[in-house]
C-alpha positions as CSV (number, residue, x, y, z in Angstrom):
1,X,-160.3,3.9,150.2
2,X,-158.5,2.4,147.2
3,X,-155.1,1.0,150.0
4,X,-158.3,0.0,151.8
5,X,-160.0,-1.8,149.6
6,X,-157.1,-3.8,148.4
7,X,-156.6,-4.8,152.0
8,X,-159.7,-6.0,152.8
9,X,-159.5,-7.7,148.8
10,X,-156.4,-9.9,149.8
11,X,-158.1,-11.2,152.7
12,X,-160.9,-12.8,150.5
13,X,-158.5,-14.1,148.1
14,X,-161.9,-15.8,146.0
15,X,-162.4,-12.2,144.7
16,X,-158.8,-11.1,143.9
17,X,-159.0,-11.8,140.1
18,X,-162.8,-10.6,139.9
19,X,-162.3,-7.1,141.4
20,X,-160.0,-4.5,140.1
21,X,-159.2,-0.8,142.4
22,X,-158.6,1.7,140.0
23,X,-157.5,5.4,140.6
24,X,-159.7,8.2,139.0
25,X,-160.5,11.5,139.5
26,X,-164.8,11.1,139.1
27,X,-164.9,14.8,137.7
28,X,-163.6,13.6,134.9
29,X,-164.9,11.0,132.5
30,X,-164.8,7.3,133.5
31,X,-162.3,5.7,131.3
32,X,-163.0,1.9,132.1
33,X,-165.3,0.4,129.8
34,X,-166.6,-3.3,129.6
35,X,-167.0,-3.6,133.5
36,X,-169.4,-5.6,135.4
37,X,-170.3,-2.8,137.6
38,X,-168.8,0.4,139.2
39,X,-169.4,1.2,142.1
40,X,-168.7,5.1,144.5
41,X,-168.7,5.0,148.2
42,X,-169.6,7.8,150.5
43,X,-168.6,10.7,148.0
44,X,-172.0,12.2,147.1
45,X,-172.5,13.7,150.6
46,X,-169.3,15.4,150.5
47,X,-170.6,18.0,147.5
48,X,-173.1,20.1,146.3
49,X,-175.6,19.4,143.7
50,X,-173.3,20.7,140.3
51,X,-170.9,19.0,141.7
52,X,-172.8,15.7,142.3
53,X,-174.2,16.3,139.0
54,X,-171.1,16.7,137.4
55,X,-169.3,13.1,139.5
56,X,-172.6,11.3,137.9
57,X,-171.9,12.7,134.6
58,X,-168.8,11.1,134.7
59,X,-169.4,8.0,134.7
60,X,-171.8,7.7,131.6
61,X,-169.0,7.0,129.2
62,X,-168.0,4.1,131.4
63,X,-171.6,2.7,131.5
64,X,-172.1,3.4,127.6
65,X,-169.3,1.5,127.3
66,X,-169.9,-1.7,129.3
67,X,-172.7,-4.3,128.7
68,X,-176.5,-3.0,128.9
69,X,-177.7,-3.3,132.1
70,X,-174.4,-2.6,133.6
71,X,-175.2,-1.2,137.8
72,X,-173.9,2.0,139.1
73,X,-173.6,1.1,142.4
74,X,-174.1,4.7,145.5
75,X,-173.3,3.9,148.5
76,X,-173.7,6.6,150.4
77,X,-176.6,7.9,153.2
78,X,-180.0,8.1,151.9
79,X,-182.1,9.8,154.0
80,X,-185.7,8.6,154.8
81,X,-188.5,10.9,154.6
82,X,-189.4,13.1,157.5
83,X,-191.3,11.5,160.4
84,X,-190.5,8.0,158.6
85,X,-188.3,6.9,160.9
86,X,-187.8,6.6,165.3
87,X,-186.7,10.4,166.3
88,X,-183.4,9.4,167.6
89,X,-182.5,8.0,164.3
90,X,-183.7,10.7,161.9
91,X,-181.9,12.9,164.6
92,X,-179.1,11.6,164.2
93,X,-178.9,11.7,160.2
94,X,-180.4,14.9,160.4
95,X,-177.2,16.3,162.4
96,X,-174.7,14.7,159.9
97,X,-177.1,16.9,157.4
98,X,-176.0,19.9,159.0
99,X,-172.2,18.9,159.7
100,X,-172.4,18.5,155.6
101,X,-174.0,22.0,155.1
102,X,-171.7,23.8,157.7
103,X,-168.3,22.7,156.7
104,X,-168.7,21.3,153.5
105,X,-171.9,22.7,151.7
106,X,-173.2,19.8,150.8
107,X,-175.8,17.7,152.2
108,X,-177.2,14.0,153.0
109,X,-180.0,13.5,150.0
110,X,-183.0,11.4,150.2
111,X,-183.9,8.8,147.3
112,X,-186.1,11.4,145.7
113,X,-183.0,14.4,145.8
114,X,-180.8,12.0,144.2
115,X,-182.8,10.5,141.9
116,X,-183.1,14.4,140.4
117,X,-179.4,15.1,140.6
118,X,-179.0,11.8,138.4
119,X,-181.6,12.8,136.2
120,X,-180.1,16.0,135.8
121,X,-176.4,14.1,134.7
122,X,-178.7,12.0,132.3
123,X,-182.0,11.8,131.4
124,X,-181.5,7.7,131.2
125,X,-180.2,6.8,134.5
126,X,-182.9,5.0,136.3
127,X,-183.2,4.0,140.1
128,X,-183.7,0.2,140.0
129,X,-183.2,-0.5,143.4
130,X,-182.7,1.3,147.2
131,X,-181.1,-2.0,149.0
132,X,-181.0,0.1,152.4
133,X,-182.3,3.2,153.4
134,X,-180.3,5.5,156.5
135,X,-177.0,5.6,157.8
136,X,-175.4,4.1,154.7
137,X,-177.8,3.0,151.7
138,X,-177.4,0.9,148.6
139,X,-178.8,2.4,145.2
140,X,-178.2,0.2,142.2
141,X,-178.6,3.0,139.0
142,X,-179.1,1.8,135.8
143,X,-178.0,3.6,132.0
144,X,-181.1,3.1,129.7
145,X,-179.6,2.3,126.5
């Protein structure tokens, strides 16, 4: 995703000296500080819940670091609630639920499962925001202070 990013960066060149792709291993601790936000894409999925709780872990020095306020962006699936949805869509994100389990041992997560696994990382982190729910879902997580 990083090559990708930077791609799709030069193209809006507005945003090249605004945005800045950095290489880290999220197990470990985040070691940018004073940044505007940071933001994970399509990784939570991928792992199981120490593991989750361990990539959200990670990134508390990095928000403890930056200005209050400071957004952890997830962008990742979040799915709805059972029955909340038309069958053929909660089908479908119910199927990439069990692809997760079966090859990875993860899973998809709704709000509520990662909301916990957050809370878990960090009693502080707060969910301010779902911006979309489904195939690919916006949370915007905030570091009490």
């Amino acid at each position: 995703m990083l090559g990708q990013g930077r791609h799709i960066l030069e193209k809006e060149t507005q945003l090249t000296d605004r945005i800045t792709f950095v290489r880290h291993n999220f197990f470990e601790a985040q070691p940018q500080r004073n940044a505007a936000a940071f933001f994970i894409r399509q990784c939570t999925h991928n792992w199981v819940d120490e593991d989750v709780v361990k990539i959200f872990k990670g990134f508390i020095p990095g928000l403890e670091g930056s200005a209050p306020g400071t957004p952890l962006l997830i962008n990742d699936t979040i799915l709805p609630e059972p029955g909340s949805r038309p069958a053929h869509e909660e089908r479908s994100l119910r199927q990439m639920d069990m692809l997760m389990l079966v090859g990875l041992g993860a899973k998809q997560r709704t709000r509520q499962e990662l909301e916990r696994l957050l809370k878990a990382a960090d009693e502080r982190y707060e969910i301010h925001h779902v911006h979309a729910e489904g195939t690919m879902g916006l949370l915007e997580v905030h570091l009490r202070q």
